[in-house]
N, C-alpha and C positions, 0 to 999 in steps of 0.2 A: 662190176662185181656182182656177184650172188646175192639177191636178195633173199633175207629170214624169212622165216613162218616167225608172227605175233605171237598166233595161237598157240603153236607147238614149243614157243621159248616160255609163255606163260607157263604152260602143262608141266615143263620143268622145272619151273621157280614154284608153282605151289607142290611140286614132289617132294622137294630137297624143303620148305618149309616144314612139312609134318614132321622131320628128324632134324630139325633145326636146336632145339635145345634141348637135346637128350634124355627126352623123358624129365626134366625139372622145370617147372614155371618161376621160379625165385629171381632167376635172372636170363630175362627177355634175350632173345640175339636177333640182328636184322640179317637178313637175306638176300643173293642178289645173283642174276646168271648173267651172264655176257657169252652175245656171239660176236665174233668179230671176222671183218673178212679184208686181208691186206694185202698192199702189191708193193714189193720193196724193188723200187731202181737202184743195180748196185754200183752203177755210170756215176752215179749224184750223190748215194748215200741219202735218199730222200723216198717215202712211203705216203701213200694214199692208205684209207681206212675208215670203212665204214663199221657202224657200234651200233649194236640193239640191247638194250639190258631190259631186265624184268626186274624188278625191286620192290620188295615188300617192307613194309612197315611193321613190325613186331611190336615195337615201343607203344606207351599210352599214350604220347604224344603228338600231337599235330604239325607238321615239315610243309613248314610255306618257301623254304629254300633248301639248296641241296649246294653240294661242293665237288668240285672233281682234283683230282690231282694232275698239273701237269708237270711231267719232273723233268725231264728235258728242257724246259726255259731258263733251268739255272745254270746250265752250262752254255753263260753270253755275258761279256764283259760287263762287271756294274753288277751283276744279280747279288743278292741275299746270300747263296754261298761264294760269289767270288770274295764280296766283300769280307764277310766272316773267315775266307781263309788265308788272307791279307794279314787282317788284324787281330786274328788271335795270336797271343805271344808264342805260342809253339805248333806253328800250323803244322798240319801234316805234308809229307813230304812229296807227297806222288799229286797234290794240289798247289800248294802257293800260288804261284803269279800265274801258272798256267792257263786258267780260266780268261786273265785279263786279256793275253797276249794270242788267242783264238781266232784264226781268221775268219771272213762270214764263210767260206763252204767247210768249217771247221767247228762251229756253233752249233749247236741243238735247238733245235724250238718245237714246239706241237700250239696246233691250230683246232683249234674249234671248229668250223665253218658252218656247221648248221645243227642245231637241238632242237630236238618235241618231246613234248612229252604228253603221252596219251594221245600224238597228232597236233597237236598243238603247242608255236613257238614259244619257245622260253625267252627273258630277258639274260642276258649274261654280261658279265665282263670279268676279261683275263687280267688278273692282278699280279705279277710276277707266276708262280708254279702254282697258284690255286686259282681255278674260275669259278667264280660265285654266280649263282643262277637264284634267281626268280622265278618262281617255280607260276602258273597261268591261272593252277586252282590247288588247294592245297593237296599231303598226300595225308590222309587222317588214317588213324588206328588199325590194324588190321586189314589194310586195303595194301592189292600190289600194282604198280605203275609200270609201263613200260617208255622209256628213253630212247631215240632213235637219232644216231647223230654223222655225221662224218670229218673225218680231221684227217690233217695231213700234218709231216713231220720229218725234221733232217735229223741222222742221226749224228751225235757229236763225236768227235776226236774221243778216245778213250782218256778218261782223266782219272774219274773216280768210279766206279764199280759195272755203269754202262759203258758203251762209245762200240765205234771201229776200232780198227786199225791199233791196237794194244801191243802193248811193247814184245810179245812174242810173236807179232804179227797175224794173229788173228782178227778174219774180218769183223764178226759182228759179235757182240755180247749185248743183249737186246735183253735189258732190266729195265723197268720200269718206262717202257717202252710208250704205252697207249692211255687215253683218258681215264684216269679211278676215280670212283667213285669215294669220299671220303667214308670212314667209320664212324656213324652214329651209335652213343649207348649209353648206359647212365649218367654217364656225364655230360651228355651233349656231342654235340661236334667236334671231329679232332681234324680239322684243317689245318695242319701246320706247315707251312712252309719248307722247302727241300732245302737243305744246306747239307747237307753231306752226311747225317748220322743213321735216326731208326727209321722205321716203317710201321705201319697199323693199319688191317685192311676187315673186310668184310668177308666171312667164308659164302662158297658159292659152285657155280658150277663155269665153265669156260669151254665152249666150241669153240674155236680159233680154227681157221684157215688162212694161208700166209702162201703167197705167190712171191717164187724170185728163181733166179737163174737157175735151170736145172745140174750145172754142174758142183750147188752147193750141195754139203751135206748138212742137215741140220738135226739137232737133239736139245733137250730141255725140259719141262714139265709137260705130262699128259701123257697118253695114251694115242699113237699114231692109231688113226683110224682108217690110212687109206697104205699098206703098206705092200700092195701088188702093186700099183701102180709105183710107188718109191723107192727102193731098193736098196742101197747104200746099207747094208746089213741088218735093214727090218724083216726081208721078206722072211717066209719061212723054208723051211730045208727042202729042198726040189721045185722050191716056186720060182718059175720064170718071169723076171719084167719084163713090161711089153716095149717096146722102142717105138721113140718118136721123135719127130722131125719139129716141136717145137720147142722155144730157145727157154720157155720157161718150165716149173715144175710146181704144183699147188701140195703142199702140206696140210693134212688136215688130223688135227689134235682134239684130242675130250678128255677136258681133268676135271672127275668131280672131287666137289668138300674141298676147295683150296682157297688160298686168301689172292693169291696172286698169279702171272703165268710169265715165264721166263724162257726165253729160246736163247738158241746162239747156232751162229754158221757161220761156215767156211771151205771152199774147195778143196779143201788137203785135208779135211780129218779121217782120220780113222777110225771104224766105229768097230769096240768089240763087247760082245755081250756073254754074260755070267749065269746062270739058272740057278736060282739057291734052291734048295729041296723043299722049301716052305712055297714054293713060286714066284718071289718074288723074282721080278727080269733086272738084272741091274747093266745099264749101260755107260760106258767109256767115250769120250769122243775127244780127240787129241791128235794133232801132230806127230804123224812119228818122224822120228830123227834120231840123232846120235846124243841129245841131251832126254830123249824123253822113252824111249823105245823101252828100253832093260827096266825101269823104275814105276811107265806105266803099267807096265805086263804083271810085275809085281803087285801093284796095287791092289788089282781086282782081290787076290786073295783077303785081303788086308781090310779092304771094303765090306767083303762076305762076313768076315767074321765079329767088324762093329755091328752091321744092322744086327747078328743077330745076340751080342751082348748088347746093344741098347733096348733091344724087345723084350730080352729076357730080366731087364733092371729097372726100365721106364715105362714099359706096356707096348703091346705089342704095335711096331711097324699097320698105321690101318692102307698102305697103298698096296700095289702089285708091282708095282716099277720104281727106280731111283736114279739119278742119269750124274753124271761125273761129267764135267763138262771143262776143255782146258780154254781159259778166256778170261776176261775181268781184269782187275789189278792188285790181285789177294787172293785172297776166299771171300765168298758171299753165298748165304743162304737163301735158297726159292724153294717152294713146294713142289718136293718130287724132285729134288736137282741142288746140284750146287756150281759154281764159276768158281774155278780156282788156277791160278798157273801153274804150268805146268813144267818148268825150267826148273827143276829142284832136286834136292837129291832123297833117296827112298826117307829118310824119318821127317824131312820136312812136307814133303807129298805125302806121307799117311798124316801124318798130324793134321795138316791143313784137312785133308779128305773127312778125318774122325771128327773133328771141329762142325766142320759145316754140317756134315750128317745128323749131327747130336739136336744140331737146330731144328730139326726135324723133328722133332718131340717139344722143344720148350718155344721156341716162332710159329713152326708149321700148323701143330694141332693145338697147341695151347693156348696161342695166342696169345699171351699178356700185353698188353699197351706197350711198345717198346720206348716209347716216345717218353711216356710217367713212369714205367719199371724197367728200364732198360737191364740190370739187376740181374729180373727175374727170368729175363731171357740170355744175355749172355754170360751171367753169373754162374746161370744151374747148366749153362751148355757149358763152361767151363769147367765145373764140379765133375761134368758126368762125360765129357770128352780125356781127364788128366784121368779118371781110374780107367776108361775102358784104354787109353793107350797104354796103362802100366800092365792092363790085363793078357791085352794080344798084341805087344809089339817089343817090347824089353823081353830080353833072356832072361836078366832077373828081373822082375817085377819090383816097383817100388813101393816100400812099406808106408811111403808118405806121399802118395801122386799130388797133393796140394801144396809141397814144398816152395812153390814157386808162386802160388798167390798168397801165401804168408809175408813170406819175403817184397812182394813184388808192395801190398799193403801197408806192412811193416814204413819202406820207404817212401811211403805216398805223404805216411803219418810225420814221418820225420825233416819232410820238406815243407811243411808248411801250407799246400797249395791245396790240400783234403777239402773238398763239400760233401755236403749232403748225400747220401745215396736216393734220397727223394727228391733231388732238383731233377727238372726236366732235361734230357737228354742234350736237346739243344743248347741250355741254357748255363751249361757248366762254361767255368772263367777258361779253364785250359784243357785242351785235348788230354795233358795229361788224369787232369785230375776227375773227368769222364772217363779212360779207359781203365785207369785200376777201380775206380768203385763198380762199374759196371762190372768189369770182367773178374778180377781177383775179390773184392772185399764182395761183390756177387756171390761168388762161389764157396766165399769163405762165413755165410749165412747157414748155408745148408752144413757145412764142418763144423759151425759152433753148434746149428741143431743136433747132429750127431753126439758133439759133447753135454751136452745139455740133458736131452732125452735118451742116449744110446744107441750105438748105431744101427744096432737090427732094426730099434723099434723106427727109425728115419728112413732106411730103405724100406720096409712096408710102408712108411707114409709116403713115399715118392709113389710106389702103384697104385695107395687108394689116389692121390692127387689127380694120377691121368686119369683113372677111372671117373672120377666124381667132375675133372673140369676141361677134359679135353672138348674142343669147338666150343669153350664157352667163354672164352677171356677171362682168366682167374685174376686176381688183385694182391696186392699186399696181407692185406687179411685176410685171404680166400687159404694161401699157401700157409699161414699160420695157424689159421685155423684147421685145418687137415692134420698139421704136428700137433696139437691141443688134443684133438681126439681121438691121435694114437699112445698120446702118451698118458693122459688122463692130467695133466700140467696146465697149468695157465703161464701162459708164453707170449702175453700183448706186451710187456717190459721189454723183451727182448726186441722186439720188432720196433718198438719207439726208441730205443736206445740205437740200433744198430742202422736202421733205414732212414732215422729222421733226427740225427745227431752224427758229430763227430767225437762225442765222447768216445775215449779209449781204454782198456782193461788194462792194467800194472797192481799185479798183486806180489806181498813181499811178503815172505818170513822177516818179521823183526827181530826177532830176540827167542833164545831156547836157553829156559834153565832147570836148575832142577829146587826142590821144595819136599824136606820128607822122605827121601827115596824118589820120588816121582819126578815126572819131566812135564816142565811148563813151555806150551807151545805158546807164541804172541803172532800172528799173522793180521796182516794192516792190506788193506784196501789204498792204494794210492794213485788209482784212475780214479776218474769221475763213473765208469758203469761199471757198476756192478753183476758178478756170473757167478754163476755156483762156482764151486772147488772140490776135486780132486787131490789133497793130501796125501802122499804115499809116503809110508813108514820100513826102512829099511835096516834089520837089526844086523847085530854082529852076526847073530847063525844065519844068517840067510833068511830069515823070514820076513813077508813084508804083507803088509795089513793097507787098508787104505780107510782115510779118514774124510769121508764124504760132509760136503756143504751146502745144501743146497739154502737158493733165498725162500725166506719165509713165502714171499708175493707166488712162488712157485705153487703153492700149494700140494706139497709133494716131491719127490723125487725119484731119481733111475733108481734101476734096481743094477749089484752088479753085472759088469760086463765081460765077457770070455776074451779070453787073453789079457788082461787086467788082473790086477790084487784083489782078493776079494774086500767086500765094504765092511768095516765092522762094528766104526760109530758113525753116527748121523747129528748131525747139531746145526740147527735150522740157523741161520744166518739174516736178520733184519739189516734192508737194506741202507736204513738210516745209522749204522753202528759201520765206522770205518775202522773197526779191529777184531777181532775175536780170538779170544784166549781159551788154547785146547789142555787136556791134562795126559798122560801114557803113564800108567802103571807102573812102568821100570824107569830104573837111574838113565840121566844119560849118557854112562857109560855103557850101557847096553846098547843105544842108538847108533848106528852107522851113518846112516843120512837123513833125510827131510826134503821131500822134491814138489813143488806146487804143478800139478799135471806134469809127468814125464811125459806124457805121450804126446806131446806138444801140441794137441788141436787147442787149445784155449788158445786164444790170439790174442797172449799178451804182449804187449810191446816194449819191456825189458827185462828177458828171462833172467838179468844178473843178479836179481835177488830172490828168485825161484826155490833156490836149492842153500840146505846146509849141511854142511859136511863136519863129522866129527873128526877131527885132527889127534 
């Protein structure tokens, strides 16, 4: 294989250093390029691969060890995820025993076989999916190291999001494919072990070269750099490829500013490509046939018009390219790409497409720890994949596109099986009760922020968010504090109540009478967490007022909102008082109803005593 230039991989690790943290020093990022040059035998299912990385130290810290990620070892009878998905009470469905019952040319593994660093060996040892190294001399503050190593590796049966040979018969889905380097950052090292859930990587730059049979085609993250010699719908319009008489074909890729790099191939795909007006190239690669022909051709449209409602809502798309990829055992998000099946019919294939793409904004360039705020990745990718499909894919648009993580929430609560939205990804008791806090009560953060602060003033705090924390790993209080300073609120209640409790909201009209002429409101607090309220007053003529509550701890509140009643009293609410007693001017013969939030984003969890109705 092709040996690297040192020099020239350095020259690129201190480029992508200088724009490494955005113009902010508050919070350090580490830095890291990888070239990689591979030869995949498609006989075996088995790759040779030699790795050069460049890695720079950002942190104050001194790194006497370093961690790589092997994820391919866990799909081998006995591992950490077979075991976990054995013995979780509701394993998922496309894993269970399958792991166990793996034959060896059926198993995954990756090999180390040789590390330097700086030129000199390192100590290591492979412990299940993480290798722990020993580093020769340490790597201190602001200094960058270069890593030189070579591994080999089979790749597994498709199980869970990598492998072959995937139930729509696609060869290769090649995720998390080669040795990573783990993510260092304020907190230290996050070497966690692969069992089947998040990811958290390092942004950087990725030369990849990848050798296999020239009759594959192949697509996935990066920038084809070699696209006269490849063909297969890269070249450009009147460029001939050349022909030749050997059995193989070298792929050569450049993604910068990414965390990770994801391919996939296969002899039968089809590759078709999209030009949006902004330039971005968007590509297809799928099987055609009689389940996928009419619904991928569809697609593209469908694809065109999220990237450019997620730019125009979440900050602008920063690549040139986007690849649609049909492979995996789902959807899964990579930078610049997604793996999705492609056996589906037109709203389950854009959905899945809108889903993974969205990830592109809150995994790709955001970064959050998925691992600690799983949340804040698939929560806000769920928030901002349900409007943009009510946007561009319903005839009629739905007035509630989060109807379904209310709901889906609602019955997480009433099962009993609810943790933490701060337990670690890994470390939830049941699949289920990781995918609704993740995904729905995720998404149902950013809905209560809405109700909370307003929704305008929430979609401007989503664009300063990218602005202020794209490539920088934002945190729980990073994403709070962005709504603080749009709204002028203090909002850390909110975030301890919802991300690190199972406390629930249940607010009830108790009692309406009247006293004097006047109507006496009694409204009780009967969750343990406490939100503001939204009161709406609905008379005989038609007229309806809204009687705003916000908690004192708030320090303030919205102002009204358009398409709403307007506000017309305000009565600060102490969170220590489970009642409050309102007064209305007129009998209550004059009142028609009484509804605590009609617009249902408060996610209370038994609207039955929401509402009262004069009879």
């Amino acid at each position: 294989m092709k040996k690297f230039s040192s020099f020239s991989l350095l020259a690129l690790c201190l480029a992508f250093v200088g724009s490494s943290v955005n113009g902010q020093s508050q919070r350090w990022q580490q830095s890291i390029n990888y070239q990689m040059d591979v030869d995949m035998d498609v006989a075996t299912n088995r790759y040779t691969g030699t790795q050069t990385i460049a890695y720079s130290n950002h942190s104050p810290d001194t790194l006497r060890r370093v961690f790589f990620h092997l994820y391919y070892n866990a799909f081998q009878p006995n591992s950490m995820m077979d075991e976990r998905s054995r013995s979780i009470a509701d394993p998922d469905r496309r894993v269970g025993e399958r792991i166990l019952n793996l034959r060896p040319e059926e198993i995954g593994y990756m090999r180390v076989k040789r590390l330097h660093m700086n030129g000199q060996p390192v100590s290591m040892e492979e412990v299940g999916t993480i290798l722990e190294v020993d580093l020769p001399e340490p790597i201190l503050p602001n200094s960058t190291v270069l890593f030189e190593s070579e591994f080999e590796a089979q790749v597994p049966l498709q199980v869970r999001r990598a492998g072959r040979d995937n139930a729509e018969g696609i060869r290769y889905s090649m995720a998390q494919w080669y040795p990573k380097l783990a993510n260092y950052d304020e907190q230290g090292w996050h070497a966690h072990a692969y069992i089947g859930r998040e990811f958290y990587g390092t942004w950087g730059n990725f030369d990849v070269k990848i050798t296999l049979d020239k009759a594959y085609v192949l697509g996935g993250t990066g920038y084809l750099q070699n696209a006269a010699e490849i063909g297969h719908g890269y070249e450009s319009a009147g460029q001939t490829v050349p022909e030749t008489d050997e059995s193989t074909r070298t792929w050569h890729f450049y993604a910068p500013r990414v965390h990770d790099f994801m391919w996939a191939a296969d002899p039968e795909f089809t590759h078709d490509t999209r030009q949006m007006d902004n330039g971005i190239a968007l590509h297809f690669f799928y099987e055609k046939n009689s389940k996928t022909e009419k619904n991928w051709a569809a697609l593209q449209e469908y694809t065109e018009k999220a990237m450019a409602y997620f730019s125009e809502h979440y900050g602008e798309y920063p690549y040139r390219q986007f690849s649609v990829v049909q492979g995996g055992d789902g959807g899964m998000e990579y930078p610049m790409s997604t793996l999705i099946t492609g056996h589906r019919t037109l709203g389950s294939l854009v959905g899945v497409m809108v889903h993974e793409l969205a990830h592109s904004w809150f995994q790709g360039v955001l970064g959050s720890n998925e691992s600690l705020y799983p949340w804040m990745d698939e929560g806000f990718t769920t928030f901002a994949s349900n409007r943009c499909m009510a946007a561009i894919f319903s005839e009629e648009p739905s007035d509630f596109p989060q109807r379904g993580a209310y709901s889906s929430y609602e019955r997480l609560v009433q099962s009993g099986l609810e943790e933490p939205m701060a337990t670690h990804a890994d470390h939830y008791h049941t699949n289920t009760a990781y995918g609704v806090a993740a995904y729905s009560k995720g998404a149902l953060f950013l809905s209560q922020m809405g109700y909370i602060i307003g929704e305008e003033v929430r979609d401007r705090a989503m664009l300063q968010y990218w602005d202020q924390w794209k490539f920088r790993h934002p945190n729980a209080n990073d994403i709070t504090r962005v709504m603080e300073k749009a709204s002028g609120l203090e909002l850390d209640w909110f975030k301890e109540y919802w991300v690190y409790s199972t406390n629930t909201i249940d607010y009830a009209i108790a009692s309406v009478s009247e006293e004097n002429g006047k109507t006496k409101i009694l409204l009780e607090r009967k969750g343990r967490m406490p939100m503001p309220i939204d009161l709406v007053v609905t008379y005989r003529d038609g007229e309806q007022e809204t009687i705003y509550l916000p908690l004192e701890m708030m320090r303030g509140g919205k102002n009204s909102e358009a398409g709403f009643p307007e506000i017309t009293q305000v009565h600060k609410w102490p969170w220590t008082h489970r009642s409050m007693e309102l007064q209305l001017d007129r009998p209550v013969a004059a009142v028609r109803n009484l509804s605590i939030d009609p617009s249902l984003r408060l996610a209370d969890v038994n609207r039955e005593n929401n509402e009262w109705v004069n009879e």
